[in-house]
N, C-alpha and C positions, 0 to 999 in steps of 0.2 A: 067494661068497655069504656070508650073515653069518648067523651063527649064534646061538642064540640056549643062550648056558647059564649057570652061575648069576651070573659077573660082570658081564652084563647086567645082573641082575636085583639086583646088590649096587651097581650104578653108578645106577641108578634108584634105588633107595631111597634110594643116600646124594645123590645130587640132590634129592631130596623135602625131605630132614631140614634138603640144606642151606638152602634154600628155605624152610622153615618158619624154621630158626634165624635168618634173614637176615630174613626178614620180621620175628620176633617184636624181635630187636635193633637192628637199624636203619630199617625202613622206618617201623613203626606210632609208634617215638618221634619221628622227623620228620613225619611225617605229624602228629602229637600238637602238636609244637611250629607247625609251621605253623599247624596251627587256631589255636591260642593267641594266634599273631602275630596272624591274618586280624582274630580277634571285638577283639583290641587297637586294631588299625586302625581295625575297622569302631566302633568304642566314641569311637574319638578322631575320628573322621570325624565320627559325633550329635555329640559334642560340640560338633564347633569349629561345625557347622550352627545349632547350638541357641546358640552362642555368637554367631553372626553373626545370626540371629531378634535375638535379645536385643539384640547392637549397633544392630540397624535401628529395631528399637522403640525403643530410647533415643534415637536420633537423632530419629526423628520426633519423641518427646515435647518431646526438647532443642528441634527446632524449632519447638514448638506453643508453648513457654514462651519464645522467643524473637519469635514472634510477637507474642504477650500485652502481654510486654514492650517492645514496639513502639509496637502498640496503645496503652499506658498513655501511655507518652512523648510520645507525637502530641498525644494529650487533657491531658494538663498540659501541655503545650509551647502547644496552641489557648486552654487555660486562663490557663495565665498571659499569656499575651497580650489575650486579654479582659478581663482584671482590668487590666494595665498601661492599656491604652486606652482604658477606663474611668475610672481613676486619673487620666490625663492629662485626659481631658475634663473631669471635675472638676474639678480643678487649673485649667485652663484657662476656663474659666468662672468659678470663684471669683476670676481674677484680672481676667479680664474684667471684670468688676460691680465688685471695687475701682475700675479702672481710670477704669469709668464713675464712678463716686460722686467721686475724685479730681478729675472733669475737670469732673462739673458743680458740684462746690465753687467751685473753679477757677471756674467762670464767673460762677459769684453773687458771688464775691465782687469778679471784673472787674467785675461789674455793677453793685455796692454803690457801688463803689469812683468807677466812672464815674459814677454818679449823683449822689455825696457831688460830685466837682471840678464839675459841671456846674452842680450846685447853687451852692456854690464860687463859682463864675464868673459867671455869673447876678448874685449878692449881689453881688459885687468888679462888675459890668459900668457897672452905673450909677454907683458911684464913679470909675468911669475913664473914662465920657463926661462925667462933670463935671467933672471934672479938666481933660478933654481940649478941654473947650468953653472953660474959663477959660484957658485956656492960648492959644486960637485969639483968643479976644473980647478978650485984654490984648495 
């Protein structure tokens, strides 16, 4: 049977003490450090969440500014090409109408021209049926 007498009662107690001093020395400062670690983690975990919010938002923005950007380029790219085509048309036209004015110069003056030898020839015609009769009649 077991008995119970004061080394019992000294074995128990100094389990207690050790138990307390063991708790007080090692368990509550790991305990202590771990927390430390946990709210480190838990702190660098918001972080990096609040740093990826932040990347996504940027990126969208980057993208909205890339779109804009887009946007603009399209509309000066339609632009300038309105104006070029425009440019040409006038161009084109204004050389047109020279063109004309060159051709119908051109034609007055074939015209001037034919009319002066026709003339011309006309005057010279009856010299040269006279001619051409004394010639026949001798």
């Amino acid at each position: 049977m077991i008995s119970i007498d004061i080394t019992l009662i000294i074995q128990i107690v100094n389990f207690l003490v050790s138990l307390c001093i063991i708790n007080c020395l090692i368990i509550k400062p790991i305990r202590g450090n771990l927390m430390k670690r946990q709210s480190l983690v838990d702190a660098d975990v918001n972080e990096a969440e609040q740093k990826r919010i932040n990347a996504d938002i940027a990126t969208k923005e980057h993208g909205d500014v890339i779109a804009k950007v887009r946007a603009g380029i399209v509309l000066q790219k339609h632009s300038a090409k309105d104006d070029a085509e425009s440019n040409a048309h006038s161009i084109l036209d204004e050389y047109t109408q020279k063109a004309r004015d060159i051709r119908s110069e051109a034609s007055a003056i074939v015209r001037d021209e034919s009319e002066r030898a026709l003339k011309d020839l006309e005057a010279k015609v009856s010299g040269f049926t006279q001619s051409a009769l004394a010639k026949v009649l001798d």
